[in-house]
N, C-alpha and C positions, 0 to 999 in steps of 0.2 A: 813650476813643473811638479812639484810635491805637491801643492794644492791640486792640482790636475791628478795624477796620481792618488790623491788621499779621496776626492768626488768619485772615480771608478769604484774605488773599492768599495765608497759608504753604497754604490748604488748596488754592488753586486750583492752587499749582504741584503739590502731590501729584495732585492730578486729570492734569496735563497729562502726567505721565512716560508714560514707553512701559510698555506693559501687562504687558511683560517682563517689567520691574523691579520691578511689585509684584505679582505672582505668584511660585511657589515653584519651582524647576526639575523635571521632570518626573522619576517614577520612571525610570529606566530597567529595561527588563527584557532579560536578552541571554539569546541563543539562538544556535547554531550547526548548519550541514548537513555533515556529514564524507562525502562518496561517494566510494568507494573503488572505482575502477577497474579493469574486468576488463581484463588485456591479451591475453586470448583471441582465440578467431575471430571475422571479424565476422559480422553475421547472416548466415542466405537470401538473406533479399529486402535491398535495397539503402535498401526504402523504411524499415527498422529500424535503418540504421544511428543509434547513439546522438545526439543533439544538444551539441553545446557544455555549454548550460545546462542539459541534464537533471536535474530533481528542485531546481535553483536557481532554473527562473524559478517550480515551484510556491513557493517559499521568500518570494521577490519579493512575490507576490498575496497572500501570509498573511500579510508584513509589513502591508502596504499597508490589507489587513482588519481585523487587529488596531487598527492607528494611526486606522483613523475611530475607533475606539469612545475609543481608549487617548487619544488629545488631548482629549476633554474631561475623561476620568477622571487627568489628571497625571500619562499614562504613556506612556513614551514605547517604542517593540518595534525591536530589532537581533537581523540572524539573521549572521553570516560564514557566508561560503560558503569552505570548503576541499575541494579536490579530490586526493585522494592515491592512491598503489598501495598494492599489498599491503605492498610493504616501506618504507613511509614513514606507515604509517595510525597505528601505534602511538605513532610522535613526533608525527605532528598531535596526536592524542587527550593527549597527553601535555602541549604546550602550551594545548590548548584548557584543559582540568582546572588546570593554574598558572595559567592568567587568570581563575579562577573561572566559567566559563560553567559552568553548570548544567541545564542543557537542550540538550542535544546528539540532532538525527536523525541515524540512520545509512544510509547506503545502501549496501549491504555484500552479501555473502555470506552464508550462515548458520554459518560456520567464523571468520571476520572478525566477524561480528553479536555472537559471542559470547563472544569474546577479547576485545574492546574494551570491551564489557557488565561482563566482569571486570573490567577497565583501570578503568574508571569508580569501579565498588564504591559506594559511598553519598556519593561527590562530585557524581555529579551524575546527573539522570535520564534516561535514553536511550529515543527510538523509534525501534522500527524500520519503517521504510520500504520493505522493500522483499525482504528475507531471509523465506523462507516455508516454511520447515520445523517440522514438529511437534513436533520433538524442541525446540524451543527456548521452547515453548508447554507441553513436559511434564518429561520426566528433567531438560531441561539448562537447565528456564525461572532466569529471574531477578525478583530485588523490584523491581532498578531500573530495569525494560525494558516498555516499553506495546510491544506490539505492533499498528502501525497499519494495516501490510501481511494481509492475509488469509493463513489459512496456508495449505498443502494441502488439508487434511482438510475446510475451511470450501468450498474450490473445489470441490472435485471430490462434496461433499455437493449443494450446489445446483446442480452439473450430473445429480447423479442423482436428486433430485426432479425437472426438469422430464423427462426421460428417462421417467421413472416415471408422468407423467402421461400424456405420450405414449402407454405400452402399447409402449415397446421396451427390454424388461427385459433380453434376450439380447446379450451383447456379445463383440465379438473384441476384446480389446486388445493392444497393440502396443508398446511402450516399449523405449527405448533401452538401449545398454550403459554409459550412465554415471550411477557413484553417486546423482546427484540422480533422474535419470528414473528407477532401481529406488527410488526415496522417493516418487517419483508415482505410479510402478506400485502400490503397497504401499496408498496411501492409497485411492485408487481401487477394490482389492479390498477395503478395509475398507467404504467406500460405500455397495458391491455388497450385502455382509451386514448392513448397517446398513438398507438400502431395500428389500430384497430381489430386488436384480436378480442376471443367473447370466453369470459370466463362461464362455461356452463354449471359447474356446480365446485361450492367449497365445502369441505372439510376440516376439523381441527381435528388434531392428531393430540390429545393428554396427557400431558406428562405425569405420569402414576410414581416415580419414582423407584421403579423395580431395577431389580440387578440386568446391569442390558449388556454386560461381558461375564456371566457366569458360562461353567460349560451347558447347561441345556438353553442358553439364552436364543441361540439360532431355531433352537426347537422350537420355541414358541411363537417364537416370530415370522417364521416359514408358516407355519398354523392362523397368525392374526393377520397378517398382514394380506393376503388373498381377499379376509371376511370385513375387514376392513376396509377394502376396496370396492367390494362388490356394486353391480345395481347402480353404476355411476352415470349420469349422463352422457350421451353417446359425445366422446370426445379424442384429440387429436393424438394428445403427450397430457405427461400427468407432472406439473410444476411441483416441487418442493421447498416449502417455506421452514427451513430447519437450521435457524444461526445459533441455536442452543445445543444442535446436536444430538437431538433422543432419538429421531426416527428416521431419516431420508437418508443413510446410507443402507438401511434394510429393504426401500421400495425397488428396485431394477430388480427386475425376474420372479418377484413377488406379487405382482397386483393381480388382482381378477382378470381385468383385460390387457390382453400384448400390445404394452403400450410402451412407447418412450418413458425414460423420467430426466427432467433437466429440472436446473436451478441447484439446489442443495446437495443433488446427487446425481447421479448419472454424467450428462452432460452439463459443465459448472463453468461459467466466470468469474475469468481471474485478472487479476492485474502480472500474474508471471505463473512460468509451470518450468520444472525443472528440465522437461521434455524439449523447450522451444530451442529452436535452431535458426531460425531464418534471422536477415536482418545483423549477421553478427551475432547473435545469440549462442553458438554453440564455442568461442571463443571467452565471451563471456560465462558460461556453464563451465567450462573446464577452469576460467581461475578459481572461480569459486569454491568449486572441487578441492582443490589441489592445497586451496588454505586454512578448508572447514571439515575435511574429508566427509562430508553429507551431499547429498542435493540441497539443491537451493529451494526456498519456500518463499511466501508472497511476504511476510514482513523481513525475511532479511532484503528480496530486491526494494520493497519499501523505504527501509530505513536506508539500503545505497543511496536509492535515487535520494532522499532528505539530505545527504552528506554529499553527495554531488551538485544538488543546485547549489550549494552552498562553493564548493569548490569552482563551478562555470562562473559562477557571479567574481570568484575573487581573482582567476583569471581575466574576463573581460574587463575589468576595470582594475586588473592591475593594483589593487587594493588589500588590506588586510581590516579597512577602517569597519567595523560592525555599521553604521547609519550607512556607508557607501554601498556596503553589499546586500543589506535590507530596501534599499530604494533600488538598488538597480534587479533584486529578483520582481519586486513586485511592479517593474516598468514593461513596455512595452515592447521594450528592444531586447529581451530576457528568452534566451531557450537554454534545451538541457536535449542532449543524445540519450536516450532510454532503450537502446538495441529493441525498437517498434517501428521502425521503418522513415518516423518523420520526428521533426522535433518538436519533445513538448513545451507548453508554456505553463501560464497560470491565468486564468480566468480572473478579470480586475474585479468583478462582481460579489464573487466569494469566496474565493482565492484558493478553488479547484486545481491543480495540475488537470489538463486535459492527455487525456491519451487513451490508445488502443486497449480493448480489453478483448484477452484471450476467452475464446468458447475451448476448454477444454474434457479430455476424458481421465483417465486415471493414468495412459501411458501416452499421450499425444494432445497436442494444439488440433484441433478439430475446423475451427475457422478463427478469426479474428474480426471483430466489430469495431468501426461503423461498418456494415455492408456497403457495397458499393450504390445501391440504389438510392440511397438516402443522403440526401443533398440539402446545403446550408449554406445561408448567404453569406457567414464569415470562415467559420469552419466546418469541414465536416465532423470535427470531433466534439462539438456544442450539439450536434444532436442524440448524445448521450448525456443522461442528467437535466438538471436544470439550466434551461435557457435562458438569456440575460431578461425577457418578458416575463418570464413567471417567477424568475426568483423573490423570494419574501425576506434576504440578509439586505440589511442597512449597517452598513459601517459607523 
């Protein structure tokens, strides 16, 4: 009878303990955001200047996402935020890889994107957020690099399908003198022969170097930018090759002829716009809000989505093992919800994310691409970018 007696009571104290202590401690799963700071010019507009936590507070809301699902599954999600220069990025990434993180976003360059990508090697897996060059998607792709950022060739494809549906096949384009903007130039003519639009006549636009946020700088540029256009080939919209930034937010309402301006300015592809609502978007918009007090910009939902495949992966398999949730993003069986209507994947070829890219304006989503006319025997979202036939990445 006392032994009976003395068994209740040992059980009831095991009942009463904190639920802590009879529970197992939580997977952890770690991840880190490396953005690597341009010390460049600052923008045009003033309203571009960078924020504090850019691409950190996306990192923040992908934490926050993961951990609903991750506490009841015993897992618990840590991203560090590191913010470095160009000549401090290589000893971040250097500590990050000694503390074993394995899951490192990059917010870089595409020259930085892909030094660190080598840095990494098979220690750990890297997305990139935010570096949008083709080359890094083809000759210079890597195994250990999802690319979550859209490249060029994905942009400037679903600006020339909705272009294309338009009936304004004819283009002036215009592009800068610096290396990147001849990479958008480049892609853009590809586009052209891809969709069959006709570039009638190009232009470089020089970067002189002049003050281009002083107060007479509107002055002048209301003045150049007209004589600059002038005497163009009779054409449809006038494209904007401007990833440096000097001159394609001065061409709308400036050129010689009334003409659209897309691409750089005007009407622009994005991978997100703080404006988007459909799809569960404005749901998504308001947490973001609510925990960065900003609008949202393209590398914070970048760096979400980077912190989110990682989160889907480690829910679907139930996993916190780094080799378990690196093989099952880069498998077949792998999507991820991107409030865009359908789910993305990753391209096994070169380890693209596919997915929708907004045509937007300054205050709304205008369309969203692939257009509906444009049809593909696996996906429709492979007909932005490079297709599994022409790609030039060898793993």
């Amino acid at each position: 009878m006392f032994k009976g007696i003395m068994g209740l009571l040992a059980g009831a104290v095991a009942l009463a303990q904190p639920v802590a202590a009879q529970t197992p401690d939580p997977v952890q799963i770690r991840t880190a955001v490396l953005r690597v700071d341009d010390p460049g010019l600052p923008p045009i507009s003033r309203l571009d200047l960078m924020p504090a936590d850019l691409g950190f507070a996306g990192a923040r809301l992908a934490i926050e996402d993961n951990d609903t699902t991750g506490r009841f599954m015993g897992q618990d999600f840590e991203a560090e935020e590191v913010a470095a220069t160009p000549e401090t990025a290589e000893a971040e990434m250097a500590r990050l890889l000694d503390e074993g993180v394995q899951f490192i976003v990059l917010l870089a360059d595409d020259a930085t994107t892909l030094a660190l990508a080598d840095q990494a090697g098979d220690r750990a897996m890297v997305f990139n957020a935010m570096a949008r060059g083709d080359n890094l998607r083809g000759n210079d792709c890597r195994f250990n690099t999802i690319h979550v950022a859209p490249s060029r060739a994905m942009l400037t494809d679903a600006m020339t399908q909705f272009l294309m549906w338009k009936n304004w096949p004819r283009w002036f384009l215009i592009h800068g003198s610096h290396p990147e903007d001849q990479a958008l130039a480049q892609a853009w003519r590809t586009s052209a022969a891809k969709f069959g639009a006709q570039i009638v006549e190009e232009r470089e636009y020089t970067d002189t170097g002049g003050a281009r946020r002083t107060d007479s700088g509107h002055v002048q540029v209301q003045a150049q930018m007209p004589v600059f256009t002038q005497r163009a080939a009779d054409h449809d919209v006038v494209i904007a090759a401007d990833e440096a930034d000097v001159f394609a937010a001065y061409l709308p309402y400036l050129t010689w002829d009334a003409r659209p301006v897309a691409g750089s300015a005007g009407l622009v592809p994005r991978s997100w716009h703080p404006a988007m609502e459909a799809w569960g978007g404005t749901q998504f918009q308001n947490r973001f809000e609510k925990l960065a007090a900003r609008p949202i910009r393209e590398e914070d939902y970048q760096t979400w989505l980077s912190l989110r495949i990682v989160g889907e992966a480690a829910t679907r398999t139930n996993s916190g093992d780094p080799a378990a949730l690196k093989e099952f993003i880069l498998s077949s069986d792998f999507d991820v919800a991107g409030f865009k209507g359908q789910a993305l994947t990753v391209r096994d070829w070169d380890h693209q994310v596919r997915q929708p890219i907004l045509l937007t304006t300054g205050v709304l989503t205008t369309s969203v691409s692939p257009q509906d006319q444009y049809l593909h025997q696996t996906s429709q979202l492979d007909t932005l970018g490079v297709d599994r036939p022409e790609t030039q990445c060898q793993f």
